[in-house]
KEKE-3310 file (N, C-alpha, C; in steps of 0.2 Angstrom, whole numbers, plus 5000, padded with zeros to 4 digits):
npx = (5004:5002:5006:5004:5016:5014:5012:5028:5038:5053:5061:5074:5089:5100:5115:5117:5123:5140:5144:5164:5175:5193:5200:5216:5222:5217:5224:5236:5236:5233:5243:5255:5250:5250:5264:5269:5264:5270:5281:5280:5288:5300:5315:5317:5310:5296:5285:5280:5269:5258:5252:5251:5243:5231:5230:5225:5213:5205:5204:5200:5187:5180:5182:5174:5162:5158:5157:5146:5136:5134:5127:5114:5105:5090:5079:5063:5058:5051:5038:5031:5026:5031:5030:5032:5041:5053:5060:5063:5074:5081:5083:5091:5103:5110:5112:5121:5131:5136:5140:5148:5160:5162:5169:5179:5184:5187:5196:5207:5209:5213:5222:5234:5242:5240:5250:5260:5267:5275:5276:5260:5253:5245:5235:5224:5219:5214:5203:5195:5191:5183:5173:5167:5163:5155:5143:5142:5137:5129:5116:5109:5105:5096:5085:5080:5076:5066:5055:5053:5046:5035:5027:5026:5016:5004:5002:4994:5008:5005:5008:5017:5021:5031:5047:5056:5075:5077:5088:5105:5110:5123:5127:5125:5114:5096:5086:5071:5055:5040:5030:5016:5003:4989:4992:5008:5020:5028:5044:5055:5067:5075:5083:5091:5097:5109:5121:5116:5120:5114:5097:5092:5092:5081:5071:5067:5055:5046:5039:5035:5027:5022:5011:5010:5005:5009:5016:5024:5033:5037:5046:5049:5059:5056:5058:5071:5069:5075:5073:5068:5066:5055:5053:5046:5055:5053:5050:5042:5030:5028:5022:5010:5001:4998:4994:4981:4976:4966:4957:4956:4966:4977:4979:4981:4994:5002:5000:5008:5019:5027:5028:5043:5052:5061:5071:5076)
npy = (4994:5011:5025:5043:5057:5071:5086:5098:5091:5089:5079:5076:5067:5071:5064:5056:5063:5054:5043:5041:5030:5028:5027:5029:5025:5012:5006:5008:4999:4987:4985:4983:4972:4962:4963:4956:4944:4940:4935:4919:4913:4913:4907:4911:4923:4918:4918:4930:4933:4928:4938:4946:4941:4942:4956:4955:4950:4957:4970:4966:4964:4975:4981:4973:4975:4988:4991:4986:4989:5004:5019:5020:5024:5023:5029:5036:5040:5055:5062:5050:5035:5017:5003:4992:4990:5000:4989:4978:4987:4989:4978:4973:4982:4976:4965:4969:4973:4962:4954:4960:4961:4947:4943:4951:4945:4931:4933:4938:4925:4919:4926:4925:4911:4911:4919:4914:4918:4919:4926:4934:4924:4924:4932:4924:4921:4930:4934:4922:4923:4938:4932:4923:4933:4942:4935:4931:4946:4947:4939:4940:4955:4951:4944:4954:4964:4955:4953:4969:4969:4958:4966:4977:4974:4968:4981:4997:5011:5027:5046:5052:5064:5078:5068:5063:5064:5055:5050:5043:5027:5021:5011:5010:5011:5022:5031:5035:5047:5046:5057:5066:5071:5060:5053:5051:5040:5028:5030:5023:5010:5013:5003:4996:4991:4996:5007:5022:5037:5049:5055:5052:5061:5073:5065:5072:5081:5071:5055:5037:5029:5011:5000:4997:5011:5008:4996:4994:4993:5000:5012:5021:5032:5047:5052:5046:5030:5024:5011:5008:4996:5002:4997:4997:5005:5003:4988:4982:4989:4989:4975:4977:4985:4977:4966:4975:4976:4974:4958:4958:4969:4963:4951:4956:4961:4950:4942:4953:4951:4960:4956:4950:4960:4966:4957:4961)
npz = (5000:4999:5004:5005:5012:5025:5016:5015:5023:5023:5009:5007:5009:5020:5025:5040:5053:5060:5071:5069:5059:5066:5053:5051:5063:5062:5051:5054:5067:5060:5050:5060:5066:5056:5053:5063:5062:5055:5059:5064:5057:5061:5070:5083:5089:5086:5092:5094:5086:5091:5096:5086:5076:5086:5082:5069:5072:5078:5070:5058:5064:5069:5056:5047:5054:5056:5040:5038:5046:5045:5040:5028:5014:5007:4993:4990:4983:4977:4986:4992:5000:4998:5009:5007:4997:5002:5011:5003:4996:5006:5011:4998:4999:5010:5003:4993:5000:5008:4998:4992:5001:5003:4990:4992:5002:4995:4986:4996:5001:4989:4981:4987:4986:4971:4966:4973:4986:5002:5010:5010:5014:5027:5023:5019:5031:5035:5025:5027:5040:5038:5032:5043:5051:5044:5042:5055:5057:5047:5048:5058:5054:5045:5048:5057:5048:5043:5051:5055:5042:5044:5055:5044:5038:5046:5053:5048:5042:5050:5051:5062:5070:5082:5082:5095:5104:5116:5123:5118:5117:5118:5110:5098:5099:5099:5112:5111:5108:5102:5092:5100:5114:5114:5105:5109:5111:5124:5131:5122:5114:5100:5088:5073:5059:5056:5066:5075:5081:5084:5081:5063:5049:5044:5053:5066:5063:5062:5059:5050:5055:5064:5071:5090:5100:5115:5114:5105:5087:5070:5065:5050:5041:5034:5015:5016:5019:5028:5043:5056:5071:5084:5104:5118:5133:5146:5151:5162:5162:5150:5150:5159:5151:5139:5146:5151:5139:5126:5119:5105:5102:5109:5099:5089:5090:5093:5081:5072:5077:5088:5101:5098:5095:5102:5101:5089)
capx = (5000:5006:5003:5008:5019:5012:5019:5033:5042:5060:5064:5081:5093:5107:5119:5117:5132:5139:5156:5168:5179:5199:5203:5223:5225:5217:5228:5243:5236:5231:5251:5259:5249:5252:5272:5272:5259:5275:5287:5279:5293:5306:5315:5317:5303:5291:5280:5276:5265:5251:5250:5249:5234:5226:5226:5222:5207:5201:5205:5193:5180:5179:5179:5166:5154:5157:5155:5139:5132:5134:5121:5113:5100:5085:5076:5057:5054:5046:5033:5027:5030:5029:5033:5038:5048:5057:5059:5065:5078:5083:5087:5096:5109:5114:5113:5128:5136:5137:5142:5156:5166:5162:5171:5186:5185:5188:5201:5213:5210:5214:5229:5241:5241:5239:5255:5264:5272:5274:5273:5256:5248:5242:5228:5221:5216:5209:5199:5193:5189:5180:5168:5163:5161:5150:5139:5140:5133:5122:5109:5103:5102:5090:5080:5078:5070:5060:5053:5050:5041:5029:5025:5020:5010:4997:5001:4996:5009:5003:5012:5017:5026:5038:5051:5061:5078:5080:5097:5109:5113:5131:5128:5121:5103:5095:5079:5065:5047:5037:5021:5011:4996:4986:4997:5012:5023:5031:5050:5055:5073:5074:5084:5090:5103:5115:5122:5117:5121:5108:5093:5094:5092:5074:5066:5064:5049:5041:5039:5029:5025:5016:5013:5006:5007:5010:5017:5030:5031:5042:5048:5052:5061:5055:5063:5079:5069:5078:5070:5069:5059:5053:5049:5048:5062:5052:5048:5036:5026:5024:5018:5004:4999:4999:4988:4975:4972:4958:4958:4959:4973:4982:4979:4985:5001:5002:5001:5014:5026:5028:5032:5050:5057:5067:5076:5080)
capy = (5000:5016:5033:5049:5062:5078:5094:5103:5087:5088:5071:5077:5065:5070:5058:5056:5065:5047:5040:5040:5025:5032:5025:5028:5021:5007:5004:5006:4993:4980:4984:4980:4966:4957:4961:4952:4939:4935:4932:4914:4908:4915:4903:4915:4928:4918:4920:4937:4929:4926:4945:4949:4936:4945:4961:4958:4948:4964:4975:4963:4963:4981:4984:4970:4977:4996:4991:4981:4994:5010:5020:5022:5026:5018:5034:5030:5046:5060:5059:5043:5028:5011:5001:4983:4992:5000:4985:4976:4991:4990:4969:4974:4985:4974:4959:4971:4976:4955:4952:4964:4957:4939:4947:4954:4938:4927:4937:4938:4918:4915:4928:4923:4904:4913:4921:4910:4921:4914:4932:4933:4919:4928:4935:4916:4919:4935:4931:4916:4929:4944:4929:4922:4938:4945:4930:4933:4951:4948:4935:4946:4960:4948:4942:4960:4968:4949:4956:4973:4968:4958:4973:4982:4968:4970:4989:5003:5016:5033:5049:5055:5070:5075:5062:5067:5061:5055:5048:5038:5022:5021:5003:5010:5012:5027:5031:5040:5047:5048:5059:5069:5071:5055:5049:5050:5035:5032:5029:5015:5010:5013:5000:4998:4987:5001:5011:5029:5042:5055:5058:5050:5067:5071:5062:5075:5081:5066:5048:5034:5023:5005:4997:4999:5015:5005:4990:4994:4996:5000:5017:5023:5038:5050:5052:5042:5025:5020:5008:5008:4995:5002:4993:4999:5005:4999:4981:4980:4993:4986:4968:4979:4986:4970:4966:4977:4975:4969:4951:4960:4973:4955:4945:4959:4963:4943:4945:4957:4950:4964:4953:4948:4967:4969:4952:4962)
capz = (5000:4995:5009:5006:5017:5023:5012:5018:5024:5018:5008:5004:5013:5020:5029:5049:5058:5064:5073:5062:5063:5066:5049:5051:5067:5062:5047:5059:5069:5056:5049:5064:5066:5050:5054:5068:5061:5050:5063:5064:5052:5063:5075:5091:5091:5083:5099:5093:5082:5093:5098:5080:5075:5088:5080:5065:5073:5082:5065:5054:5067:5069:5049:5045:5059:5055:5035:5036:5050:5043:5040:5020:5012:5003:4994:4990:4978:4979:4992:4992:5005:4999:5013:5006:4991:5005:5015:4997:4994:5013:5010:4991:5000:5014:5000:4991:5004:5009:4992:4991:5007:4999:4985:4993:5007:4991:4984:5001:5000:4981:4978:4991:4984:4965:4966:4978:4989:5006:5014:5009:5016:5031:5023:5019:5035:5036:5021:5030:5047:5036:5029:5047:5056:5041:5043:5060:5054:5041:5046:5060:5051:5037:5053:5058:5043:5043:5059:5051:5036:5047:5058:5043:5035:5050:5056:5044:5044:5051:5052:5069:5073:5082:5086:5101:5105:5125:5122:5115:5123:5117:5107:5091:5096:5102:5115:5108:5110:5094:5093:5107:5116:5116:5101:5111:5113:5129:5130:5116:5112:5094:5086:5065:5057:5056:5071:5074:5089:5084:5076:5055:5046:5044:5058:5070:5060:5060:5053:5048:5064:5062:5077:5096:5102:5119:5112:5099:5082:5067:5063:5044:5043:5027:5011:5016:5019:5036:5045:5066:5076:5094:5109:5125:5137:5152:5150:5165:5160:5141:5151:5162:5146:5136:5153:5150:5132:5126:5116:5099:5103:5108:5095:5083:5091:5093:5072:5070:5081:5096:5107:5096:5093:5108:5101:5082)
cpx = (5004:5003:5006:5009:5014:5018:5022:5039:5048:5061:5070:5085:5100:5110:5120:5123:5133:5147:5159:5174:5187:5203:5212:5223:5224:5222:5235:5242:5238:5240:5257:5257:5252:5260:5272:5267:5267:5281:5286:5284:5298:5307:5317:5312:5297:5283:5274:5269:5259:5248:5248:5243:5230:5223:5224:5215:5203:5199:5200:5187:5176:5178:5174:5160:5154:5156:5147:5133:5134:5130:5121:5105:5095:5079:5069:5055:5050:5043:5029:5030:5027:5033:5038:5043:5052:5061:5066:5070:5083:5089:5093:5103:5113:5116:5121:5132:5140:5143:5149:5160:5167:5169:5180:5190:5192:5194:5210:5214:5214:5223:5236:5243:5244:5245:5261:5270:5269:5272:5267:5250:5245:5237:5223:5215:5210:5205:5195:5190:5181:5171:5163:5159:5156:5144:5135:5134:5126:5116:5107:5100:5096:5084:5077:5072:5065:5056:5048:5042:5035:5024:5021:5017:5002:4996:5000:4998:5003:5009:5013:5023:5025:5041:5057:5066:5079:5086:5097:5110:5121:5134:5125:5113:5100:5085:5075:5058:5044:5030:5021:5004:4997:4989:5005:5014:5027:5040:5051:5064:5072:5082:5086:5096:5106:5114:5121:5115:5118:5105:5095:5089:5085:5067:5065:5058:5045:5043:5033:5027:5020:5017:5009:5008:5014:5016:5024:5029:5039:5041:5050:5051:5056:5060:5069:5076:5070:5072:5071:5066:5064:5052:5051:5052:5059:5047:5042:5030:5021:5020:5013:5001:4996:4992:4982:4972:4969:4959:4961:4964:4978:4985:4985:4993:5003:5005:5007:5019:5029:5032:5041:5055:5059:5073:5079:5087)
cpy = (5006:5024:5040:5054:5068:5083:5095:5096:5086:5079:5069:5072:5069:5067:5059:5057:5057:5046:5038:5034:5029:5026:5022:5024:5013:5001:5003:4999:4987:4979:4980:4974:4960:4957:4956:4944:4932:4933:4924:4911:4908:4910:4905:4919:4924:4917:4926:4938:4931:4932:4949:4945:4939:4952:4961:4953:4952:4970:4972:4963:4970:4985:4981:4974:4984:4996:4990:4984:5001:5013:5021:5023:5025:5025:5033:5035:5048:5061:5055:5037:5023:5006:4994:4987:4994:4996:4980:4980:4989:4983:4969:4976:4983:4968:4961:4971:4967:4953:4954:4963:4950:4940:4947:4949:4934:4930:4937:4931:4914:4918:4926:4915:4904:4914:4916:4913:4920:4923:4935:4929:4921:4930:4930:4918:4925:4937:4927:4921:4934:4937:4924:4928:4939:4942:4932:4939:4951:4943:4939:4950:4957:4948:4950:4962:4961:4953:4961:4972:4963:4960:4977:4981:4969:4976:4993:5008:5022:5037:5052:5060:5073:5070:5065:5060:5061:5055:5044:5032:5018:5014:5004:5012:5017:5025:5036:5040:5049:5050:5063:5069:5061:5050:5048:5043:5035:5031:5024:5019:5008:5009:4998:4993:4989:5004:5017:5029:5048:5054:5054:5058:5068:5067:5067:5079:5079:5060:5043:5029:5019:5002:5000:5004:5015:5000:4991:4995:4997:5007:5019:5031:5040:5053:5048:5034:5020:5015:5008:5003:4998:4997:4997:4999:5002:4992:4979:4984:4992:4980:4971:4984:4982:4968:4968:4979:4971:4963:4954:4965:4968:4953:4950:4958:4955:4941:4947:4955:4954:4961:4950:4953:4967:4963:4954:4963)
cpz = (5000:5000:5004:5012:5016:5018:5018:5023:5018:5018:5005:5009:5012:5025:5036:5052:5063:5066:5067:5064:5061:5061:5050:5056:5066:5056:5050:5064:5064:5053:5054:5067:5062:5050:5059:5068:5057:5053:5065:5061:5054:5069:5084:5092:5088:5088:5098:5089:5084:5093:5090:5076:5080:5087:5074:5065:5075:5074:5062:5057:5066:5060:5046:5049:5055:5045:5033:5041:5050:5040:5031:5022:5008:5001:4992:4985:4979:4985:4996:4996:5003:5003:5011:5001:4997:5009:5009:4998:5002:5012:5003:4993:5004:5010:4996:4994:5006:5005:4991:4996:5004:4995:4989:5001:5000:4989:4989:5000:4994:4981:4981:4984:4974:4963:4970:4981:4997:5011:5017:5011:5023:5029:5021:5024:5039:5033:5024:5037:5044:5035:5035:5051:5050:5040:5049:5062:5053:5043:5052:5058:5047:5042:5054:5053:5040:5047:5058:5047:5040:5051:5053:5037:5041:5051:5049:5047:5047:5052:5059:5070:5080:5084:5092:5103:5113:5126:5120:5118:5122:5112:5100:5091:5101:5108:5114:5110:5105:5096:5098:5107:5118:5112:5105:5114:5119:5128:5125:5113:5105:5092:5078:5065:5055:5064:5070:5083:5089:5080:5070:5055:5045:5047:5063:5066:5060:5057:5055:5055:5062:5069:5082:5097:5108:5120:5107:5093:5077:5064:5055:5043:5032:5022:5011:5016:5025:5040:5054:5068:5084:5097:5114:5130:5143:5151:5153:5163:5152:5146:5154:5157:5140:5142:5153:5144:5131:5121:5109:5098:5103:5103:5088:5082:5092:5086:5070:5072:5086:5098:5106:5094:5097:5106:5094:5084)
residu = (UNK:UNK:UNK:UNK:UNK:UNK:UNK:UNK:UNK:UNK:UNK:UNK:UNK:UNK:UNK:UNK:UNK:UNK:UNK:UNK:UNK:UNK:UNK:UNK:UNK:UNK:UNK:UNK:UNK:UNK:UNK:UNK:UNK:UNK:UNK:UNK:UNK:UNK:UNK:UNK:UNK:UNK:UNK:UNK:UNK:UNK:UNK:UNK:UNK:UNK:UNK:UNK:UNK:UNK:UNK:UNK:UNK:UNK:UNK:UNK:UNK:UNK:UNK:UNK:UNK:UNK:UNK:UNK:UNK:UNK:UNK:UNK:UNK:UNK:UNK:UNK:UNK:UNK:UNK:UNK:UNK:UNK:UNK:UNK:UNK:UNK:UNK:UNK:UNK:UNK:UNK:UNK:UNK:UNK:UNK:UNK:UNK:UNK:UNK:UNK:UNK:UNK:UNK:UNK:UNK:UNK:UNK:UNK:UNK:UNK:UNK:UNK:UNK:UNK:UNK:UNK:UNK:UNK:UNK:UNK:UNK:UNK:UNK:UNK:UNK:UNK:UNK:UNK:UNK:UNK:UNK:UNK:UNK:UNK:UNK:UNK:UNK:UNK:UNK:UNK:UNK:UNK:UNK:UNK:UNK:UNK:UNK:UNK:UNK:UNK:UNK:UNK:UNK:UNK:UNK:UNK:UNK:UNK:UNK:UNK:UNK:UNK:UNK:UNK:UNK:UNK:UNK:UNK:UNK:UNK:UNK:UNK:UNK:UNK:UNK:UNK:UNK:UNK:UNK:UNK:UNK:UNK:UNK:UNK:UNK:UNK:UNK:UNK:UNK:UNK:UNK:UNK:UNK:UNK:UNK:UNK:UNK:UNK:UNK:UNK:UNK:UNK:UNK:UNK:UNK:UNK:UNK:UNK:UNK:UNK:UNK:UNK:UNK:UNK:UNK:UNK:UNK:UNK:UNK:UNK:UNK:UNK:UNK:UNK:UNK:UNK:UNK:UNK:UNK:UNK:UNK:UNK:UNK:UNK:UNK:UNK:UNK:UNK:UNK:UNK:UNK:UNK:UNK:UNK:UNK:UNK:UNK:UNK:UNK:UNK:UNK:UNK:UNK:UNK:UNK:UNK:UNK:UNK:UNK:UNK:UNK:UNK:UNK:UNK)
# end
């Protein structure tokens, strides 16, 4: 089904001010990793070894994660929000992003062996690293926007404005209250298969909200596409709410999957 945004809602994205990962230092690590990765051949220092396989397990964790969780943008044109296509576009970007680690996995694995230079063969195994951790990555992230797209097969969006940010919780996922008055949501830790430390660009205006007021829900920001599910920051609060809904409130949010957002 296919909504449209009120007027005057900018659906220009521009890019969420986000951590930036400290590129160079990382290169200096991963360097001095793979030096001392190559002292395994030597017969005095080859101890040092160990300390060097461990950095360049720490450097592939941290570029897999910060690759496959950086924020983008899925744009939906014009005015118009069709939920599955953005849902679709959302699953296409992380199928690329997967693809292109595959890609550059396969590549560290072949060329050493290709060329046969023995110096090289360390990256065999970082190759071999980039393609479990991205694994490790990637099938939450797919499960997540399963979740999603369930949410907003039962919920029709609506628009709600504003979004207010409470705070950040320092692990990627922010705490928000969407709407006011008697639409007003109450705390809800907002959640995404990318990490953001404010606001994405264009949400405090407003966005689409499917889902419980109470209960949780799934967040899509305007213009940009982004996906959020909410769910409730106080847990007992959602059950004594949950508690005094009536059979068909239940059964819905039963439907959508509520009760399984806090585990995206």
């Amino acid at each position: 089904m296919v909504t449209r945004a009120p007027k005057g809602i900018d659906s220009d994205p521009s890019g969420p001010a986000h951590h930036r990962l400290p590129r160079l230092r990382l290169v200096v690590v991963a360097l001095v990793g793979y030096g001392l990765t190559l002292t395994v051949a030597s017969d005095t220092v080859y101890l040092l070894a160990i300390p060097g396989v461990l950095c360049l397990i720490v450097v592939v964790f941290v570029s897999v994660r910060s690759f496959l969780r950086r924020p983008f943008h899925v744009p939906t044109g014009f005015e118009e929000l069709d939920q599955r296509r953005v849902v679709r576009r959302h699953r296409a970007v992380l199928l690329q992003r997967y693809a292109m680690l595959l890609v550059g996995a396969a590549a560290l694995c072949v060329v050493p062996f290709w060329v046969d230079v023995a110096v090289l063969y360390p990256l065999v195994g970082v190759g071999v690293g980039i393609v479990k951790l991205s694994l490790y990555s990637f099938v939450p992230q797919l499960a997540f926007l399963k979740r999603c797209s369930r949410v907003l097969s039962v919920y029709e969006p609506e628009f709600r404005a504003p979004v207010r940010l409470v705070m950040g919780r320092g692990n990627g996922e922010l705490c928000v209250r969407v709407g006011e008055g008697e639409h007003s949501t109450p705390t809800m830790v907002a959640r995404s298969t990318v990490d953001y430390h404010e606001l994405p660009a264009g949400l405090a205006d407003g966005g689409w909200f499917a889902g419980d007021t109470a209960l949780g829900g799934v967040l899509l920001v305007p213009g940009t596409g982004e996906i959020l599910c909410l769910f409730p920051q106080d847990v007992r609060a959602r059950a004594n709410e949950c508690g005094r809904a009536g059979p068909e409130r239940r059964a819905k949010a039963q439907r959508a999957g509520l009760d399984d957002l806090h585990r995206s």
